[in-house]
ZAMARGU-4260 file (C-alpha; in steps of 0.2 Angstrom, whole numbers, plus 5000, padded with zeros to 4 digits):
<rodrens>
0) 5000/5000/5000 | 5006/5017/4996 | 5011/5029/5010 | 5009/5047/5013 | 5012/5058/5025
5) 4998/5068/5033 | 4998/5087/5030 | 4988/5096/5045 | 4993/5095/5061 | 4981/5088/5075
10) 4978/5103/5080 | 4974/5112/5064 | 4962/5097/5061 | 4952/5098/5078 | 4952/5118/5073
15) 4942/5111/5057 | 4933/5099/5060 | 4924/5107/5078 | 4908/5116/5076 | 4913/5134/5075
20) 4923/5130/5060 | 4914/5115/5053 | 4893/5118/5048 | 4884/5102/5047 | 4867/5103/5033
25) 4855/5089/5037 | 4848/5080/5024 | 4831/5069/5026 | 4833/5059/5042 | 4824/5041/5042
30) 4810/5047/5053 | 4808/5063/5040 | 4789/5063/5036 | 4793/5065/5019 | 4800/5048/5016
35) 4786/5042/5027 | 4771/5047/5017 | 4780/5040/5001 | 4769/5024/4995 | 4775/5008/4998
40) 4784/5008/4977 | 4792/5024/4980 | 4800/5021/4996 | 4807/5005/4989 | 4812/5015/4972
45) 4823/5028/4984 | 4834/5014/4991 | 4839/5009/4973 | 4840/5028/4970 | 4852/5033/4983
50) 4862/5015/4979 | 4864/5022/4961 | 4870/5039/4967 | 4881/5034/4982 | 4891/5023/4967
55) 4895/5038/4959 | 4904/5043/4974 | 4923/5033/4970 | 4919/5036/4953 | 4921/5055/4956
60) 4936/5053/4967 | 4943/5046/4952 | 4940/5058/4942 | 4945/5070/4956 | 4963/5065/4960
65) 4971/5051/4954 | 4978/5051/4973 | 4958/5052/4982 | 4956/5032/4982 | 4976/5027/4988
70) 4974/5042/5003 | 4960/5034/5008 | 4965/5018/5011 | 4980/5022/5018 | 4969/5032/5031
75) 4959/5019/5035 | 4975/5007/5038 | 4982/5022/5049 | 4966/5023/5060 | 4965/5006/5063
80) 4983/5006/5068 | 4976/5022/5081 | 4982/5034/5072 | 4972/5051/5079 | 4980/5063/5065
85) 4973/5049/5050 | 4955/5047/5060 | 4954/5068/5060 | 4960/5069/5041 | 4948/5057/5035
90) 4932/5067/5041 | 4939/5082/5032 | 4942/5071/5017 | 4923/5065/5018 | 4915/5081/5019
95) 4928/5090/5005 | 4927/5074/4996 | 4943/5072/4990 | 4963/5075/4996 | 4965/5092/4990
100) 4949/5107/4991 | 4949/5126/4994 | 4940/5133/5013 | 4927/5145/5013 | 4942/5158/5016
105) 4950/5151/5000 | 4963/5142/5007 | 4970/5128/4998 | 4967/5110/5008 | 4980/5099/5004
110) 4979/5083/5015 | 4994/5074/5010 | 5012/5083/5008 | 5019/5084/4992 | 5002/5078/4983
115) 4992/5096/4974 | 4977/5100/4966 | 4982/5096/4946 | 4975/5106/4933 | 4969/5091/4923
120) 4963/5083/4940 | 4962/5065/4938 | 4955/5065/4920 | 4972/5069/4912 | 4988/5058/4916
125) 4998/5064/4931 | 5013/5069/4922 | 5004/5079/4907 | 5010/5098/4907 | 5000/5112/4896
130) 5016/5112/4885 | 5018/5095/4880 | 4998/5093/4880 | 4998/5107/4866 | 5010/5100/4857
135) 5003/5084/4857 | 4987/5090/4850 | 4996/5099/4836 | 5006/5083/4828 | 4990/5074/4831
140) 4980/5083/4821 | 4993/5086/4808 | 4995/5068/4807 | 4976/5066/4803 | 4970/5061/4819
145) 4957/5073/4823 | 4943/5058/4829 | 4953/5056/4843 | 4958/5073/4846 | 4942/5078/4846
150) 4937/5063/4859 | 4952/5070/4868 | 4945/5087/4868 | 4926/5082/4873 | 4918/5083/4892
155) 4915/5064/4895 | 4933/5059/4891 | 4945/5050/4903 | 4964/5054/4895 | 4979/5041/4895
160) 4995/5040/4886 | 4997/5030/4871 | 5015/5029/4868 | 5022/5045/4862 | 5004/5052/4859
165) 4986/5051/4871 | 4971/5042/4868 | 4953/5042/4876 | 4943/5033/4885 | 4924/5036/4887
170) 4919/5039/4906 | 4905/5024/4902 | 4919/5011/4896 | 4931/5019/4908 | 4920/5014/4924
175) 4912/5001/4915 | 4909/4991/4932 | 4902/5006/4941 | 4892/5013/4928 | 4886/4995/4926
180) 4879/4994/4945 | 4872/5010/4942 | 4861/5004/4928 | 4857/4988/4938 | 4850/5000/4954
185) 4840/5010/4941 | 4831/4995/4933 | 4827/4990/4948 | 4820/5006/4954 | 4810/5009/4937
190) 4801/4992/4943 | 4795/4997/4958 | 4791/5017/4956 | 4775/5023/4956 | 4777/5035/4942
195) 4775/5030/4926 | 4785/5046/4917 | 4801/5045/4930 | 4801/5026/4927 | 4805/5028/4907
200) 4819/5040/4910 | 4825/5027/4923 | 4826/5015/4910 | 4832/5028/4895 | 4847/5033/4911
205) 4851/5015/4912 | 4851/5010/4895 | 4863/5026/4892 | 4877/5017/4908 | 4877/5004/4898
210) 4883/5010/4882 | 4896/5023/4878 | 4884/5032/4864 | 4881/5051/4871 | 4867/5052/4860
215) 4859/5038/4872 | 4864/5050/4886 | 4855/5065/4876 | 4837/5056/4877 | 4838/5051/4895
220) 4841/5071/4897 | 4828/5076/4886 | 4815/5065/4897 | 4824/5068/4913 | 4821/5088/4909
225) 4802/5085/4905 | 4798/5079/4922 | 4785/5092/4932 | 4772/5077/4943 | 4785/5064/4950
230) 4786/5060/4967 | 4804/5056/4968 | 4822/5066/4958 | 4837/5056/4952 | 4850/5064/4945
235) 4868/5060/4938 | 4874/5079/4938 | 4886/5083/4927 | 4896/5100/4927 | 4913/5109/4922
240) 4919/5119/4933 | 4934/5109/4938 | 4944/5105/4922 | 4957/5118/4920 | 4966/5109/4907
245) 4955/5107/4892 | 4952/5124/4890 | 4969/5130/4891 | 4971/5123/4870 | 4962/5139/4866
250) 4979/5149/4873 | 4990/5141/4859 | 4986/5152/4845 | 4993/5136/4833 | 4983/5126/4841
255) 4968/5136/4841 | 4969/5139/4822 | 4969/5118/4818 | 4953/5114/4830 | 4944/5129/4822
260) 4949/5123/4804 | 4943/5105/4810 | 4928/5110/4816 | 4934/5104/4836 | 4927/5114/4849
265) 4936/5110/4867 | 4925/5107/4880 | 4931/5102/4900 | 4926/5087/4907 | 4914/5085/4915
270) 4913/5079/4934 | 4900/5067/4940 | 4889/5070/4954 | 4871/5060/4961 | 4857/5066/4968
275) 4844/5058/4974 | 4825/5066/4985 | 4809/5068/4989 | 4801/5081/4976 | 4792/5094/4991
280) 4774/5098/4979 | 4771/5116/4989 | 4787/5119/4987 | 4788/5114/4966 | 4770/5125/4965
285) 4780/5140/4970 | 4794/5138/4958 | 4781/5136/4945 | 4773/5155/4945 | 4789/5162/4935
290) 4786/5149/4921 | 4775/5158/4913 | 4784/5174/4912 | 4799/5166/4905 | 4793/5170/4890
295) 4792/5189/4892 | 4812/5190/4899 | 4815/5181/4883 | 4810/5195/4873 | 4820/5209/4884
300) 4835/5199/4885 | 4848/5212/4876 | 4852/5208/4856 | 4839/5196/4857 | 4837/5197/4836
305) 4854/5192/4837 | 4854/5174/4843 | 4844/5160/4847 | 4838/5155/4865 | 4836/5140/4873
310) 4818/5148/4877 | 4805/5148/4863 | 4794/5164/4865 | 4782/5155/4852 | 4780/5140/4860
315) 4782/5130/4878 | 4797/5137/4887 | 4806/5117/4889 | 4809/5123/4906 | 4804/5111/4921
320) 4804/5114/4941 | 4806/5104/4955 | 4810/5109/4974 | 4818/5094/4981 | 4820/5086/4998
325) 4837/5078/4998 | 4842/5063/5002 | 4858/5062/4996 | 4872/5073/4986 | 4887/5063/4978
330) 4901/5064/4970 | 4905/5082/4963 | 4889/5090/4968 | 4889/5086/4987 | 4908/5093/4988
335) 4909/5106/5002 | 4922/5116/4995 | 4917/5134/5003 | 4900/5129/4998 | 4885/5117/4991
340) 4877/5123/4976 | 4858/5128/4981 | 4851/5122/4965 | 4856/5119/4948 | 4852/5119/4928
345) 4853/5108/4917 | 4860/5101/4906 | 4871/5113/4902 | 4873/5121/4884 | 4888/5109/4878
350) 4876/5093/4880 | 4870/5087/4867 | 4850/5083/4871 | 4848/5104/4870 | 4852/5099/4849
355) 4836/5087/4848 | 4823/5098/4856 | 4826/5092/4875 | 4825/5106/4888 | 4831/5111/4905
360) 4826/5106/4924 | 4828/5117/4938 | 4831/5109/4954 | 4833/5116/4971 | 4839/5108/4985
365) 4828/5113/4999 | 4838/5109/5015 | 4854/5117/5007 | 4846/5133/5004 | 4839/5134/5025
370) 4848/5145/5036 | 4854/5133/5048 | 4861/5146/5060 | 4851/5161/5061 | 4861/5170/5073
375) 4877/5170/5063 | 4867/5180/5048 | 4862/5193/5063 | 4878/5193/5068 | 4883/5196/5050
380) 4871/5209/5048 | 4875/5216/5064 | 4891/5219/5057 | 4892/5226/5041 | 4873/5232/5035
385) 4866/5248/5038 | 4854/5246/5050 | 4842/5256/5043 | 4844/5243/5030 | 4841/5227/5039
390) 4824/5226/5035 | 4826/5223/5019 | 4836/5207/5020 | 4826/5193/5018 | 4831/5175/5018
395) 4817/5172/5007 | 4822/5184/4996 | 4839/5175/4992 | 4828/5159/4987 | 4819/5170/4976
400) 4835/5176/4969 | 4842/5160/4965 | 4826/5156/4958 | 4829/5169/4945 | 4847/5165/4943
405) 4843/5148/4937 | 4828/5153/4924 | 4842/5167/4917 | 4853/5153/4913 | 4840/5149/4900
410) 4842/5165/4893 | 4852/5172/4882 | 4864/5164/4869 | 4859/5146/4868 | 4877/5141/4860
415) 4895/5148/4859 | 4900/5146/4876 | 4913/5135/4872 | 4925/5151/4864 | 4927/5157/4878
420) 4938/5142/4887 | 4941/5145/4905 | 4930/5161/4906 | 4915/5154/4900 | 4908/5147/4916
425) 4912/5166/4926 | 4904/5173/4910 | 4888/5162/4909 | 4885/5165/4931 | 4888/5183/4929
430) 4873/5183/4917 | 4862/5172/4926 | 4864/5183/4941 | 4861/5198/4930 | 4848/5190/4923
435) 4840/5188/4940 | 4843/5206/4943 | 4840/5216/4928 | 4822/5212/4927 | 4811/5212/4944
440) 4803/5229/4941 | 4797/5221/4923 | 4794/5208/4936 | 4785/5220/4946 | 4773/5227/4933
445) 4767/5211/4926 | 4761/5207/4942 | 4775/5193/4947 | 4781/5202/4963 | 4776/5216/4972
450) 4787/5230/4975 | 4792/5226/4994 | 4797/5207/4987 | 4809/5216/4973 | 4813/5228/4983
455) 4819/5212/4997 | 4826/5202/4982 | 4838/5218/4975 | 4844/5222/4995 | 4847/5205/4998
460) 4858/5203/4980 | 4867/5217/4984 | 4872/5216/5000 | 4878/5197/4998 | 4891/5204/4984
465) 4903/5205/5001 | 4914/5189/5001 | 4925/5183/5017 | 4938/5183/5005 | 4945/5184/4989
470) 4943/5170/4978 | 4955/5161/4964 | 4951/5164/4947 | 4945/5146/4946 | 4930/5149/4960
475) 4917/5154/4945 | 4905/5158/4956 | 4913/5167/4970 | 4925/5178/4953 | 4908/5184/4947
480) 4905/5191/4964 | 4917/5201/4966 | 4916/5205/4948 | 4900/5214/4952 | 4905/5220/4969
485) 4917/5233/4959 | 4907/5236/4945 | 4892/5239/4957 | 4903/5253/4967 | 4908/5264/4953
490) 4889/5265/4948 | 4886/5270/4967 | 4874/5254/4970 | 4886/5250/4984 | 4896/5262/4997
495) 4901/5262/5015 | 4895/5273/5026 | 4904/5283/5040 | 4904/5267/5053 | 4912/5255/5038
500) 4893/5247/5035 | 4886/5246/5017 | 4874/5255/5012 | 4863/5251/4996 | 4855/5263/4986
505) 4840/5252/4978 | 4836/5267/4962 | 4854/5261/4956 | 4854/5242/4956 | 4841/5239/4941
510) 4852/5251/4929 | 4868/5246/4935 | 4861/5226/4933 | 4854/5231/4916 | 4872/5237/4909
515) 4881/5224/4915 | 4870/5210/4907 | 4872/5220/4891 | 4891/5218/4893 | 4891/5200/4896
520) 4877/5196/4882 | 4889/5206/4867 | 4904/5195/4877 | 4895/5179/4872 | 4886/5183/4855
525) 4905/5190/4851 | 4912/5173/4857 | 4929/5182/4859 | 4939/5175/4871 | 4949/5190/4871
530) 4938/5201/4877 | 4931/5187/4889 | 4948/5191/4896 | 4948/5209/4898 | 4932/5211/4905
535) 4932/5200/4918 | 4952/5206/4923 | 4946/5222/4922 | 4931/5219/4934 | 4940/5205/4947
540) 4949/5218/4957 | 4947/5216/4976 | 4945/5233/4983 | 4951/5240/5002 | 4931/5241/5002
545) 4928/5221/4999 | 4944/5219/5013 | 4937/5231/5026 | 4919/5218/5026 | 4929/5201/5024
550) 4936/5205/5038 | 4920/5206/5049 | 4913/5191/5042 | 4926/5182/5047 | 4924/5187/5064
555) 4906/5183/5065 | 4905/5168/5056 | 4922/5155/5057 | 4916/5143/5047 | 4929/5135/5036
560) 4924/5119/5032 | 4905/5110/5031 | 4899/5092/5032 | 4883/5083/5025 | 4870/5074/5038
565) 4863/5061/5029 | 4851/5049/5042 | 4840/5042/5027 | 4854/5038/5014 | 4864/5027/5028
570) 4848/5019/5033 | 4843/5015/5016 | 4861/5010/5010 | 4862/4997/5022 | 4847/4990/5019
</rodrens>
């Protein structure tokens, strides 16, 4: 067995892993009510669920690091030796799911000395530099080989060396085994569900693990997105936030000019994820009100002559909701690397169900999104909100926010994402948040909100732009915050009073909201990677003002790690 040695000290790990530092989100427990009131079928159909998703769990780590599996059995060997160091380390590896990760203070974790994050993670061999890999590419295509480059250069690729060259292997013949078990839990749950509608895209997700044929994977998305009246949600999420290697192909100018004369377009890999819960009906009915106003953003979404959107204006908007009891997060998407994703999109522009008429799923993850300590957001507020202004921040309001984020990301260009390699994803949230944004008093006078709700929705938006540090420009999600922190400042959206507080003047956050969508829509019709590059450097500039807040949030609020509490998925796995 391989040997490492550990990285934190004892004490830096009991610092972690205790209460103050480490927030603990509770999934469904085995008493919840919700898993209670299922009918006989479904609560037999969740069992195979969360067995299908809890699967995708090694396969991630794989995909992750190709050190995640070898640490963890070492730390299991050093635990039962007595090791207290190796016991610590593995509940931080758990809940970061993986060896190396970043804090909520955007500290880089690594567990093990001498092993780092790579930028081709575990999905590129371990040895494989930007250089060479450019180089590679370039006598590959030259030499006529553009099939594989192309696979090489696609999301659900694992890449190895083939001699002097690389070669790759699809994630489905890669993890045959795996994938294989998936499909077996799936089956079985399609047999004994009581929906009708989730039991054909069971079987059209199964059928798609079984072969490696994406267009198999493109009709289990098409009917997974058309689901609105299920009682349960499976989901193998698949996302690209962490490859930071594929993209780097469109840097080499040489490079570039071959995959564009070859018709390739790079897309980073994609990393795997499951989710599996209870779909919450009042919570799914509320979602549902913005659905028919999708339609009307459509139609004010800037240069929208220009381009075609995933929303049809003419026709149904291919947009379902669902609010979701969880039961369990996997893999990529129950990471806790300075945060779990409240809700997600898909499937994302680059897959390829969005080519044959499928369309996108909404689904929010209910106990993620609840404030689990409500005296840390007073405190928070406490600290660095006018007071005058506290009434306006609602917790409510953020879920309503988010709500709109996700909808925006149906908006807007439906393709040429893919240009703008590694600033596409800051890019694409940028606008979603926007999007969200730009439109609540349109919102507002067609009768969606009511002025105090948009009024709650813009304060709460604006006063979360403050961040307890700065992040790396490979935290999508957390660059486009401070991206709009700046650019909300030198519109006067944002300013600190004479007591260091933020202050927000609300008749400035529509205009300012509406200017920078337009910026980031030209950005994307352009599909200029250039200027891509230029906006966003010339917007991610943390500011003394940004530095003066971080530092009260982290006095209020130490949290640097978090973990998942999941009753119901350990009950049911060991059943």
């Amino acid at each position: 067995m391989r040997e490492f040695e550990l990285n934190l000290s004892v004490e830096e790990l009991e610092k972690r892993i205790h209460k103050d530092y480490m927030t603990t989100k509770k999934l469904l427990s085995a008493d919840a009510p919700e898993y209670l009131n299922l009918a006989h079928g479904d609560k037999e159909a969740l069992k195979y669920l969360v067995k299908a998703a809890n699967v995708l769990e090694d396969i991630n780590l794989k995909i992750d690091s190709h050190d995640n599996l070898e640490f963890r059995e070492y730390l299991k060997k050093e635990i039962a030796n007595g090791n207290t160091q190796a016991e610590l380390t593995k509940i931080l590896f758990d809940a970061q799911k993986g060896i190396n990760a970043v804090d909520t203070e955007t500290n880089i974790i690594n567990l093990a000395k001498g092993v780092y994050a790579l930028p081709g993670k575990g999905v590129y061999p371990k040895d494989l530099g930007k250089e060479e890999f450019h180089a590679i590419l370039i006598e590959m295509i030259n030499a006529g080989k553009t099939d594989e480059a192309g696979k090489i250069l696609n999301q659900r690729s694992v890449v190895e060396r083939d001699g002097d060259l690389l070669k790759a292997c699809d994630y489905i013949d890669y993890f045959k085994d795996e994938f294989a078990q998936m499909a077996d839990f799936l089956d079985k749950a399609s047999e004994v569900s009581t929906n009708a509608d989730f039991n054909e895209y069971l079987k059209l997700q199964s059928k798609a693990l079984r072969t490696a044929d994406p267009m198999l994977d493109a009709y289990a998305d098409k009917k997974w997105a058309e689901l609105q009246d299920t009682p349960l949600e499976f989901t193998i999420t698949r996302e690209n936030y962490e490859d930071e290697m594929t993209s780097t192909v469109l840097e080499n100018e040489e490079l570039k000019e071959l995959l564009d004369k070859n018709g390739i377009e790079p897309v980073s890999k994609d990393f795997l994820g499951g989710r599996a819960g209870i779909v919450n009906k009042k919570g799914t009915e509320a979602l549902l009100k913005i659905k028919d106003y999708l339609p009307l953003l459509a139609q004010n979404m800037p240069y929208n002559d220009e381009y075609e959107q995933n929303i049809n204006i003419d026709a149904d908007t291919n947009q379902t909701m669902a609010d979701v009891d969880l039961v369990i997060l996997s893999g990529d998407v129950g990471e806790y690397r300075g945060g779990i994703t409240v809700a997600e999109n898909l499937p994302n522009n680059d897959k390829l169900s969005l080519t044959i008429g499928g369309g996108r799923r909404n689904v929010y993850h209910r106990q993620i999104r609840f404030v689990s300590q409500p005296e840390k957001l007073r405190k928070r507020l406490d600290a660095t909100l006018d007071p005058a202004q506290h009434k306006y921040y609602d917790t409510e309001a953020e879920h309503t926010f988010t709500i709109g984020h996700e909808n925006a990301h149906s908006l807007g260009p439906k393709d040429g994402g893919g240009a703008l390699g590694k600033y596409r994803n800051i890019i694409e949230d940028n606008k979603a948040d926007m999007g969200a944004v730009a439109f609540l008093d349109l919102l507002v006078e067609n009768g969606m909100y009511t002025q105090e709700e948009a009024d709650k929705i813009a304060f709460t938006f604006a006063a979360d732009l403050f961040l307890k540090s700065k992040p790396s420009i490979n935290q999508a999600h957390r660059v486009r915050t401070v991206m709009q922190n700046k650019y909300f400042t030198e519109r006067g959206v944002l300013e600190l009073n004479r007591e260091g507080k933020i202050h927000i003047h609300r008749e400035k956050i529509i205009p300012a909201a509406k200017e920078m969508l337009a910026q980031i829509v030209r950005i994307q019709t352009d599909k200029d990677i250039k200027k891509a590059e230029e906006y966003i450097t010339g917007n991610f500039i943390w500011t003394p003002e940004m530095e003066l807040i971080s530092q009260k949030l982290k006095e209020v609020n130490k949290t640097l790690n978090g973990k998942l509490k999941t009753g119901l998925a350990d009950y049911l796995l060991s059943a």
